[in-house]
Every structure is written in structure tokens, then in C-alpha cells.
HTML snippet that shows the backbone in 3Dmol.js (N, CA, C, O; Angstrom):
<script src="https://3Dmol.org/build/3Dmol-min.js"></script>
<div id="view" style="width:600px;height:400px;position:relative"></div>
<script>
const pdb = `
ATOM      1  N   UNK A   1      -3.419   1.831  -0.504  1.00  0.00           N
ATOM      2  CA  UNK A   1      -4.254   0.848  -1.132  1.00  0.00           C
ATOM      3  C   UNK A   1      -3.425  -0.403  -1.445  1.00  0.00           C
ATOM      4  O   UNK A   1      -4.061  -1.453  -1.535  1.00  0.00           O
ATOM      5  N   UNK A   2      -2.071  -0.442  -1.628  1.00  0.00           N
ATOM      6  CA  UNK A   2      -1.485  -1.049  -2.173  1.00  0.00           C
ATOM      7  C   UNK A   2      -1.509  -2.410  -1.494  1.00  0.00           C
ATOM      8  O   UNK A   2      -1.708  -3.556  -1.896  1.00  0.00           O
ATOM      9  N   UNK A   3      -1.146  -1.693   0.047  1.00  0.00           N
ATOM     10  CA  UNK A   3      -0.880  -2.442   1.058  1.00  0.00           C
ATOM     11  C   UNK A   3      -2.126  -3.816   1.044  1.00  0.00           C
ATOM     12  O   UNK A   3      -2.114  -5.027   0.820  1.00  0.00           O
ATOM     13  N   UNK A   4      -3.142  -2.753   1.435  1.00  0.00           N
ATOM     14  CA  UNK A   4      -4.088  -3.709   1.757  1.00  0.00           C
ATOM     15  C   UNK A   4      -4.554  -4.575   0.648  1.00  0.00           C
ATOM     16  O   UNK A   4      -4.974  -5.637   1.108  1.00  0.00           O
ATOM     17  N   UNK A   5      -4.641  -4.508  -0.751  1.00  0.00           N
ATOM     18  CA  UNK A   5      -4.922  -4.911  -1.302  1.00  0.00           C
ATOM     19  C   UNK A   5      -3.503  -6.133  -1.593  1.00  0.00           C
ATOM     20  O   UNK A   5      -3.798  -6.807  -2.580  1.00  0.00           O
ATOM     21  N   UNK A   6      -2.876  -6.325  -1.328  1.00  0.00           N
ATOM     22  CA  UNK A   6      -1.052  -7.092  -0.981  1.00  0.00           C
ATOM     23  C   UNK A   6      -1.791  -8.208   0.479  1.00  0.00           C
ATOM     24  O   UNK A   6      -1.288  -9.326   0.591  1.00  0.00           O
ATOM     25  N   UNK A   7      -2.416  -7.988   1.028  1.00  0.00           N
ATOM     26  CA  UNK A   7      -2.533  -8.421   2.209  1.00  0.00           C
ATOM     27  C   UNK A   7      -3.330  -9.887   1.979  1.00  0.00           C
ATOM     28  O   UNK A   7      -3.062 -10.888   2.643  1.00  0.00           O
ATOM     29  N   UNK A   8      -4.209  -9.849   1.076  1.00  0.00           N
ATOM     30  CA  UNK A   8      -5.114 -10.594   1.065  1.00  0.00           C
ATOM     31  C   UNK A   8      -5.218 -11.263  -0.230  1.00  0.00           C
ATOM     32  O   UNK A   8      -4.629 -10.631  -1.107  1.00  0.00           O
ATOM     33  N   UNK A   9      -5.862 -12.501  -0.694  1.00  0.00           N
ATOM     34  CA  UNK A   9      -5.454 -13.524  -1.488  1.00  0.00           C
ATOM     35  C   UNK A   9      -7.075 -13.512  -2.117  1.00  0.00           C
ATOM     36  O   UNK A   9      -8.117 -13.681  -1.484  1.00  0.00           O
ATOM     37  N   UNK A  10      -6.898 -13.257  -3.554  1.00  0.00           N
ATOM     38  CA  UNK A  10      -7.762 -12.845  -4.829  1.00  0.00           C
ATOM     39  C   UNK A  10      -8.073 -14.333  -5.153  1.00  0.00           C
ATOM     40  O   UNK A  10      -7.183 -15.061  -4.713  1.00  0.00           O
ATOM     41  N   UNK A  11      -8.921 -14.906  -5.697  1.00  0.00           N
ATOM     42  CA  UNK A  11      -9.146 -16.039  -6.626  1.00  0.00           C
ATOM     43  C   UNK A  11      -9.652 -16.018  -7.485  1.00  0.00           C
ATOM     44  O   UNK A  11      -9.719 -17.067  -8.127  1.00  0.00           O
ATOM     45  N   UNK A  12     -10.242 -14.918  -7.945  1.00  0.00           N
ATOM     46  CA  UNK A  12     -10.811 -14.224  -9.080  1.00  0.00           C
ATOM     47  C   UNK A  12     -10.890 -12.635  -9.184  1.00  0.00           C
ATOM     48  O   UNK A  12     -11.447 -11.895  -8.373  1.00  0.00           O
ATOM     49  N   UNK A  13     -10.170 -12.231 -10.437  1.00  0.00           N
ATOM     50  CA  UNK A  13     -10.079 -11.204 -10.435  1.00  0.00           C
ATOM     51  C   UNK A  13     -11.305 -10.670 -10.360  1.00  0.00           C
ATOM     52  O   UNK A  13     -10.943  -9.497 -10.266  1.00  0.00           O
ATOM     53  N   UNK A  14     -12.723 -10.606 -10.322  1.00  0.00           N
ATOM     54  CA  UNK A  14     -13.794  -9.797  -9.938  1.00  0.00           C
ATOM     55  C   UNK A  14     -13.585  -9.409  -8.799  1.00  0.00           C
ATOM     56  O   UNK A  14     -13.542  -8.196  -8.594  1.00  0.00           O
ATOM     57  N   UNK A  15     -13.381 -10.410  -7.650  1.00  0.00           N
ATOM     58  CA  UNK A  15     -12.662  -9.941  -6.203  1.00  0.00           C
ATOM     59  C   UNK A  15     -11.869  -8.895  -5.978  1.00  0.00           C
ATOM     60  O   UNK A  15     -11.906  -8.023  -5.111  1.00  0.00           O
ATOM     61  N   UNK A  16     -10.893  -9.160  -7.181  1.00  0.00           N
ATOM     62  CA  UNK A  16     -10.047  -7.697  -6.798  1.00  0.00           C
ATOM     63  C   UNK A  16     -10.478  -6.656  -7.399  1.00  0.00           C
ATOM     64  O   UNK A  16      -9.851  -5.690  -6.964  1.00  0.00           O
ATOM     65  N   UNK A  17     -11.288  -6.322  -8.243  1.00  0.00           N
ATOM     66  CA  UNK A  17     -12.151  -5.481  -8.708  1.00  0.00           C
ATOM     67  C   UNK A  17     -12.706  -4.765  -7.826  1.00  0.00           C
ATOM     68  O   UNK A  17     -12.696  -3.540  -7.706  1.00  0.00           O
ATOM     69  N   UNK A  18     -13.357  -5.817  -6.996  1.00  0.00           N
ATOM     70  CA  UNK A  18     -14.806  -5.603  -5.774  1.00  0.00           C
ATOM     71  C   UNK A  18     -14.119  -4.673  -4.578  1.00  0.00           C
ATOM     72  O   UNK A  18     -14.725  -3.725  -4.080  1.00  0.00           O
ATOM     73  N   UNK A  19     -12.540  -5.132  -4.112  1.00  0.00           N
ATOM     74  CA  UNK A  19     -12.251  -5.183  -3.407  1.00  0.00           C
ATOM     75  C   UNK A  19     -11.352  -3.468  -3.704  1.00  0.00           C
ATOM     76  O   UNK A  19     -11.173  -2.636  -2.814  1.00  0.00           O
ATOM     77  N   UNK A  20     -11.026  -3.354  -4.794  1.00  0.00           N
ATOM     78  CA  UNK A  20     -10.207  -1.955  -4.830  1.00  0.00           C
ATOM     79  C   UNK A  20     -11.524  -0.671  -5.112  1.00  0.00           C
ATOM     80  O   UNK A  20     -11.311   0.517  -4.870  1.00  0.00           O
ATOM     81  N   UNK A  21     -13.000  -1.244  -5.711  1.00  0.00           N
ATOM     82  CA  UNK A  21     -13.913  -0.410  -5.631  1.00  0.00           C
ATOM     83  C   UNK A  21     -14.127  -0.044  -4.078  1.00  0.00           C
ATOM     84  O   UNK A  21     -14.282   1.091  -3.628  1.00  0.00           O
ATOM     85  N   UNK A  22     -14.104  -1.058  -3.475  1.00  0.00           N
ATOM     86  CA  UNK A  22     -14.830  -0.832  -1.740  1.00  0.00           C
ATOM     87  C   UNK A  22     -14.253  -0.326  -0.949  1.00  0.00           C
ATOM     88  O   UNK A  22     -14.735  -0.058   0.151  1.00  0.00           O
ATOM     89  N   UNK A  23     -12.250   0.124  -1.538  1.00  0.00           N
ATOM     90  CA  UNK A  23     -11.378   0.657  -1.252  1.00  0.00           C
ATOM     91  C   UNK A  23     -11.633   2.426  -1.352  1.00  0.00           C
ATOM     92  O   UNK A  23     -11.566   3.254  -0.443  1.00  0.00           O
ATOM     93  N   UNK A  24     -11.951   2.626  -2.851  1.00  0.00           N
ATOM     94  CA  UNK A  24     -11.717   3.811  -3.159  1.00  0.00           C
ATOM     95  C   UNK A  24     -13.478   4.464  -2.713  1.00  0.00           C
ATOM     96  O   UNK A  24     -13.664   5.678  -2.785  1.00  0.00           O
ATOM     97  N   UNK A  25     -14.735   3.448  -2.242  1.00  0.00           N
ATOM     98  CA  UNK A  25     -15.731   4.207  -1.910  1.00  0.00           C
ATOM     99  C   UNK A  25     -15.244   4.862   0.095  1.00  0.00           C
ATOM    100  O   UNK A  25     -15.667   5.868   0.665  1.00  0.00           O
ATOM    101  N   UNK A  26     -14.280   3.810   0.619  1.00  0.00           N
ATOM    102  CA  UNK A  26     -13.836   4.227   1.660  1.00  0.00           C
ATOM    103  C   UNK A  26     -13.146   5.072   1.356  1.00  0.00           C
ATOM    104  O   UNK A  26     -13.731   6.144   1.512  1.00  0.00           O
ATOM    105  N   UNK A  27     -11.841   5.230   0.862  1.00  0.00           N
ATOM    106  CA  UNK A  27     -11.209   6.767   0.660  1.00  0.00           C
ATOM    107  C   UNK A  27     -11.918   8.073   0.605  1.00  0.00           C
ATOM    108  O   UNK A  27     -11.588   8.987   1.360  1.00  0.00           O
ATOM    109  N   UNK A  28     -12.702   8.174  -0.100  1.00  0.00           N
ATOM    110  CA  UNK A  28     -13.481   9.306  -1.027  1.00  0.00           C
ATOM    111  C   UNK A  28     -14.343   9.426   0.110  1.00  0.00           C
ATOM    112  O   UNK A  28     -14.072  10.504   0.640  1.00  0.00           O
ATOM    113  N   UNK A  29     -15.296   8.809   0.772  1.00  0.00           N
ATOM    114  CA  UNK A  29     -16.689   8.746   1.487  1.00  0.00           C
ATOM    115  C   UNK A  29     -16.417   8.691   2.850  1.00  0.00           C
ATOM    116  O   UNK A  29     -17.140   9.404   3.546  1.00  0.00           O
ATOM    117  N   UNK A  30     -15.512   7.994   3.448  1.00  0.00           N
ATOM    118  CA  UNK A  30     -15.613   7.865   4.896  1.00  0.00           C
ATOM    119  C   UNK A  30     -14.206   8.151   5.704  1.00  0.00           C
ATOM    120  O   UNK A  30     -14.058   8.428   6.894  1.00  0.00           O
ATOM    121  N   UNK A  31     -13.085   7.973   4.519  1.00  0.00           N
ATOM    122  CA  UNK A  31     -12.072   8.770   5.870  1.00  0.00           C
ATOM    123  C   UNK A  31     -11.704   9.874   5.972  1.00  0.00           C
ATOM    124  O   UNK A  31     -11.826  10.650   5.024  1.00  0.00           O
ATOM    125  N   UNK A  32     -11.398  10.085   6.624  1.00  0.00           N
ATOM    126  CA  UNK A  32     -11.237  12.163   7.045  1.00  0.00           C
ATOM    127  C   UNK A  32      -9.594  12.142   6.529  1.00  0.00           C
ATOM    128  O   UNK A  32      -8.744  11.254   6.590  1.00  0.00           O
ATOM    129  N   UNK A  33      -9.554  13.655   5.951  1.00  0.00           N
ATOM    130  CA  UNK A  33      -8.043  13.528   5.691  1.00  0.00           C
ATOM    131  C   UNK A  33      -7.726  15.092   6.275  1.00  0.00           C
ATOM    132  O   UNK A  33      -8.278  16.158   6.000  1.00  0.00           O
ATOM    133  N   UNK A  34      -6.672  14.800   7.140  1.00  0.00           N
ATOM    134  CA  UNK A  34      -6.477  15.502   7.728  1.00  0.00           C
ATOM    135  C   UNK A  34      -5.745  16.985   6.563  1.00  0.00           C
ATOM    136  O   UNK A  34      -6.324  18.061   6.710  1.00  0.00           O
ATOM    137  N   UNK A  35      -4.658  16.954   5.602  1.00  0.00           N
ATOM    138  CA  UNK A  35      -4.543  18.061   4.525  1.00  0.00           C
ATOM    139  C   UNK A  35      -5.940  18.815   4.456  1.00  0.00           C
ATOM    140  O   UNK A  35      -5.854  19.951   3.988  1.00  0.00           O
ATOM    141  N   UNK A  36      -7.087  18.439   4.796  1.00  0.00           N
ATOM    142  CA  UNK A  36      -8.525  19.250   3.964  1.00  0.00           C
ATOM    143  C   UNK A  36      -9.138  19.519   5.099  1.00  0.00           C
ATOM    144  O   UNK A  36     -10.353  19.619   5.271  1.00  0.00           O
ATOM    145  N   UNK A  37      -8.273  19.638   5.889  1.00  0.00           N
ATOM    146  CA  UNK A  37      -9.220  19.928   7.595  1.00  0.00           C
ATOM    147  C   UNK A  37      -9.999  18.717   8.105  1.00  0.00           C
ATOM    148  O   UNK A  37     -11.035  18.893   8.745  1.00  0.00           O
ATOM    149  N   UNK A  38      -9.701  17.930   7.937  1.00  0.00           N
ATOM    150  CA  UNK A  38     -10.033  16.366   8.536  1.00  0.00           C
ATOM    151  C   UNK A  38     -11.963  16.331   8.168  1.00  0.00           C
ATOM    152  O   UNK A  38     -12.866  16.183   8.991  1.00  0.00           O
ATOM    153  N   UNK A  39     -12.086  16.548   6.478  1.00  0.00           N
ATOM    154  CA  UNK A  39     -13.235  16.023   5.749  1.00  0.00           C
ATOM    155  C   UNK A  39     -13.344  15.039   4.943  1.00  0.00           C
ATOM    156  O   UNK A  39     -12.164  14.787   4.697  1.00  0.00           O
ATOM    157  N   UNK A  40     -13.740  14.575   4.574  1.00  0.00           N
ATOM    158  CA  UNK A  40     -13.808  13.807   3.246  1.00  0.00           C
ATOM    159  C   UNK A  40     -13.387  14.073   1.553  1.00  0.00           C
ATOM    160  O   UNK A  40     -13.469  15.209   1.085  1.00  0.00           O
ATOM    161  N   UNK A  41     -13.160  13.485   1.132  1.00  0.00           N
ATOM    162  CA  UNK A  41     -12.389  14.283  -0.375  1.00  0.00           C
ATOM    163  C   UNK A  41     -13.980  14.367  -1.071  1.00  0.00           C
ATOM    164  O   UNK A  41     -14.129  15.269  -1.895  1.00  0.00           O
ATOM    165  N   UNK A  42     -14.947  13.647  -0.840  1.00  0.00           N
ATOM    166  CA  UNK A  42     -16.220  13.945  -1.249  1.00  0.00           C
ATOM    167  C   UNK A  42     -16.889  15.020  -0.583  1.00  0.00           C
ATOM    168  O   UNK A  42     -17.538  15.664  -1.408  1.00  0.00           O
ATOM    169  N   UNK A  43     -16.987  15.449   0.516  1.00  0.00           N
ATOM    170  CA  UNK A  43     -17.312  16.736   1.522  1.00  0.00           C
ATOM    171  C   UNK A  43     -16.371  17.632   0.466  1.00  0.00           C
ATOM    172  O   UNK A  43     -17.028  17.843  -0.553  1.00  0.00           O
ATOM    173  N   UNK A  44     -15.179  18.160   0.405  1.00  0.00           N
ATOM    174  CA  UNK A  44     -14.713  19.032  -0.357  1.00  0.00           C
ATOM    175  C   UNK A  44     -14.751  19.487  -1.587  1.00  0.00           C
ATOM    176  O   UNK A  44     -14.440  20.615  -1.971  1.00  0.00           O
ATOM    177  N   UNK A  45     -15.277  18.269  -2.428  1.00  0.00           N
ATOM    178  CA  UNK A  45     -15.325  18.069  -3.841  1.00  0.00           C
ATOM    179  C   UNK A  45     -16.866  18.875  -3.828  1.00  0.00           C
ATOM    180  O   UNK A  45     -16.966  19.878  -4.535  1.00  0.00           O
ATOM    181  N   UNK A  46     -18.013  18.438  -3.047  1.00  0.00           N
ATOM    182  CA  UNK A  46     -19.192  18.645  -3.402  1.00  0.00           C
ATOM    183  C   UNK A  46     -19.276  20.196  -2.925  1.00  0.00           C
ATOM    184  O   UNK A  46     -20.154  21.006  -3.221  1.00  0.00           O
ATOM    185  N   UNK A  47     -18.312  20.364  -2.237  1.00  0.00           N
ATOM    186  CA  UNK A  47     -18.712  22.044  -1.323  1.00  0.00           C
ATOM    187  C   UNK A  47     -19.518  21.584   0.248  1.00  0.00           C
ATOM    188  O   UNK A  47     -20.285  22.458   0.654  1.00  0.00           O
ATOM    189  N   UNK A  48     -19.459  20.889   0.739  1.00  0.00           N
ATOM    190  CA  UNK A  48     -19.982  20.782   1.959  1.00  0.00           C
ATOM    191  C   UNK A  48     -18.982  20.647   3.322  1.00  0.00           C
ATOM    192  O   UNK A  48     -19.231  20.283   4.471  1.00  0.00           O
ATOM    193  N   UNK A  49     -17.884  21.052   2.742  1.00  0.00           N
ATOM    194  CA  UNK A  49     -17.010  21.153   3.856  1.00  0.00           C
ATOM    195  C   UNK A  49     -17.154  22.374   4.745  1.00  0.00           C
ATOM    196  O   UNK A  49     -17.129  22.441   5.974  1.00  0.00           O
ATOM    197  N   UNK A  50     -17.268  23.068   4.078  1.00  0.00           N
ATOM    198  CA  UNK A  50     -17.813  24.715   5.043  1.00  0.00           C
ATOM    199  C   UNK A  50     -18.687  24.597   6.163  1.00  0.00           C
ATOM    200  O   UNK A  50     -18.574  25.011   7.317  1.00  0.00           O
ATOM    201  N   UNK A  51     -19.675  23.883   5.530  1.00  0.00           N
ATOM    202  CA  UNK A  51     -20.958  23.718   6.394  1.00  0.00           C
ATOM    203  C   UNK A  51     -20.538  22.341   7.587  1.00  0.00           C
ATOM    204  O   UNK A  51     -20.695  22.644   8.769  1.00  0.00           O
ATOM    205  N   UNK A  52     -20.372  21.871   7.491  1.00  0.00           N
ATOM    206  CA  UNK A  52     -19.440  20.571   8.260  1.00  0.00           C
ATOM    207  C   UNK A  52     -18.379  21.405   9.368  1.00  0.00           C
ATOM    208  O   UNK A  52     -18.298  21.175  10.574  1.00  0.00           O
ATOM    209  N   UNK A  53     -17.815  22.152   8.802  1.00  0.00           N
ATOM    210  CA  UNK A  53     -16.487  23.033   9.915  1.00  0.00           C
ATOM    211  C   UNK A  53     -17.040  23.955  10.609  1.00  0.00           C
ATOM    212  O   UNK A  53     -16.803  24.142  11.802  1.00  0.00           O
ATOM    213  N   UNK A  54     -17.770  24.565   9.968  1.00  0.00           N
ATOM    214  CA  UNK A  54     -18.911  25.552  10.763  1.00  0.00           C
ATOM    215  C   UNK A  54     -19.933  24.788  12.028  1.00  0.00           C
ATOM    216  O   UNK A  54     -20.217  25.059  13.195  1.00  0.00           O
ATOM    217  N   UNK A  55     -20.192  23.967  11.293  1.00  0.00           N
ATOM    218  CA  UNK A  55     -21.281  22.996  12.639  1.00  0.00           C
ATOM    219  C   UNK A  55     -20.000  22.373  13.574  1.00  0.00           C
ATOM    220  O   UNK A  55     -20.298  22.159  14.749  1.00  0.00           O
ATOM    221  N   UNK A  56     -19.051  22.161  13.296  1.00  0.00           N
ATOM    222  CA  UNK A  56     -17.740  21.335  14.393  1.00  0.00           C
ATOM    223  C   UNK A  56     -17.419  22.817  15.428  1.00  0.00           C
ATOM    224  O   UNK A  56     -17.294  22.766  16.651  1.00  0.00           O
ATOM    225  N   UNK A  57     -17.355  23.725  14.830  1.00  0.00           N
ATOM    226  CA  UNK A  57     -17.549  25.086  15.667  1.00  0.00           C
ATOM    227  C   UNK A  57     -18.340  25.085  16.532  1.00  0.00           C
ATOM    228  O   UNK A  57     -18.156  24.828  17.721  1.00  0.00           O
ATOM    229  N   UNK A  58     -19.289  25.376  15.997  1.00  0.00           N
ATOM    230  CA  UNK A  58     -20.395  25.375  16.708  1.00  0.00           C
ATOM    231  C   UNK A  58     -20.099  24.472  17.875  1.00  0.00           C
ATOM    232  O   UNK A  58     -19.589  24.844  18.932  1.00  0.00           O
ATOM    233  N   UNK A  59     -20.419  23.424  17.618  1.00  0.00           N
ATOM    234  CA  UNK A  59     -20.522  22.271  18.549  1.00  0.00           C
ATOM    235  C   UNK A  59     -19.562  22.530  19.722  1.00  0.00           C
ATOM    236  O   UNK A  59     -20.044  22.349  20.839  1.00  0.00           O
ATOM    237  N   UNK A  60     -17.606  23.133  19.606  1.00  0.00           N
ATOM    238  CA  UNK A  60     -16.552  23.143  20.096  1.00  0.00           C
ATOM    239  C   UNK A  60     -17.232  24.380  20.688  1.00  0.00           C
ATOM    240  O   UNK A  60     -17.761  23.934  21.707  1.00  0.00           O
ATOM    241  N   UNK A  61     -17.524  25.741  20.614  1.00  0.00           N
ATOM    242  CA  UNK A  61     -18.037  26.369  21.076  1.00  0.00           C
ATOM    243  C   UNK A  61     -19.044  26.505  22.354  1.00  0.00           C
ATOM    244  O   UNK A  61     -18.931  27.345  23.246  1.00  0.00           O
ATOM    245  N   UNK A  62     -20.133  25.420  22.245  1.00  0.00           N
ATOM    246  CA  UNK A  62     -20.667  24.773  23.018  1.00  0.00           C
ATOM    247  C   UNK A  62     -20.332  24.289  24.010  1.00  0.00           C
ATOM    248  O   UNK A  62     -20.779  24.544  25.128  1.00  0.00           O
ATOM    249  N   UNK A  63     -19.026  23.093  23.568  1.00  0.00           N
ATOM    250  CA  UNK A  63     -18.367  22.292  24.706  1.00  0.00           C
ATOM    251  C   UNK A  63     -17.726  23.494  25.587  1.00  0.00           C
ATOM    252  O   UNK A  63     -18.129  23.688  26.734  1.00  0.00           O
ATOM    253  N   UNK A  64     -17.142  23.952  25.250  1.00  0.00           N
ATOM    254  CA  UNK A  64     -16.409  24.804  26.087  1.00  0.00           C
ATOM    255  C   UNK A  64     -17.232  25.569  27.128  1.00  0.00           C
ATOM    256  O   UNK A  64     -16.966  25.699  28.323  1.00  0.00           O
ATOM    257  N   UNK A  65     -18.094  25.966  26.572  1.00  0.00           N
ATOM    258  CA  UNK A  65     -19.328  27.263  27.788  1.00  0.00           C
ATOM    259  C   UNK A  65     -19.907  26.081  28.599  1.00  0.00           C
ATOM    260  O   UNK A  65     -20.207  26.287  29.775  1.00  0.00           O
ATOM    261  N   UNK A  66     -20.117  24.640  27.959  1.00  0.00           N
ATOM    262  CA  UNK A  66     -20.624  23.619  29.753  1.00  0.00           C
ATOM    263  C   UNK A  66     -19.688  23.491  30.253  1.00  0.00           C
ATOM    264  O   UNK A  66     -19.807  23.430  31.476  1.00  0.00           O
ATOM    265  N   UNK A  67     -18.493  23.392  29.800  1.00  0.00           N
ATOM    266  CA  UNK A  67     -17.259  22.899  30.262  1.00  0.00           C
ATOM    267  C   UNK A  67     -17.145  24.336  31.701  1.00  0.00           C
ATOM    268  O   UNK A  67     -17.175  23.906  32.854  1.00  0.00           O
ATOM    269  N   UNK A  68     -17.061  25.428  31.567  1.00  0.00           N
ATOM    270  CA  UNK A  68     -17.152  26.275  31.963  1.00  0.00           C
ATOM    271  C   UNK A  68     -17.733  26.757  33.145  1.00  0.00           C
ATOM    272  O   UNK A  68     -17.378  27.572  33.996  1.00  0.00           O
ATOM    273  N   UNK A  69     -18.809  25.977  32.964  1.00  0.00           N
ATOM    274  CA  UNK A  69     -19.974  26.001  34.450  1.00  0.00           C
ATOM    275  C   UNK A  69     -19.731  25.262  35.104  1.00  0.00           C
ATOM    276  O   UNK A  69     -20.380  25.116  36.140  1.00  0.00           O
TER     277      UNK A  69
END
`;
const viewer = $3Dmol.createViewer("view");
viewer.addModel(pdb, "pdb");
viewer.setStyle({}, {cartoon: {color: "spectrum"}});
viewer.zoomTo();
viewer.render();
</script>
């Protein structure tokens, strides 16, 4: 966070407010972290990571048997 938030030029601190919130809704919500089996820290937190790894199964399962034919 540090970084990016270093990168770019504030002119009001609401900005940097705006800008470390829109940070931490990306962390939490949209990037995969690979330590948690490449989910979301919100997927793990809520319990929906199971169901998420189970359907990536699935799916890998799949690929493989067309792959096959």
C-alpha cells in the first residue's frame, strides 16, 4: 500500500483517505492471495472459500476429461 499510495500526489487529504479506502476495498475484495489458496481475505473471512475451491475442482476436473478426447 505504501508504495502506491508514495506514487501519487494528494492535494487534499480526503484524497488520501479516498484513495487508501479504494486500496483496502481492493485488498480484501478482489485480489487473490495466494497463502489462502489464491481467494480473497473476504472469501475466507465469510466461509466461502470451500465452496469457491470445490467449484475450481470441479471445473479442473472437467478440463481435463475434454482435454482427453
Amino acid at each position: 500500500m505504501k508504495n502506491r499510495v508514495l506514487l501519487e500526489n494528494y492535494d487534499l487529504p480526503g484524497d488520501l483517505e479516498s484513495q487508501i479506502g479504494q486500496f483496502i476495498e481492493y485488498y480484501n475484495h478482489q485480489r487473490y492471495h495466494e497463502a489462502i489458496c489464491n481467494v480473497t481475505p473476504a472469501d475466507k473471512y465469510y466461509g466461502r472459500d470451500q465452496a469457491i475451491l470445490n467449484e475450481r475442482r470441479k471445473i479442473k476436473l472437467k478440463t481435463i476429461k475434454q482435454r482427453r478426447l
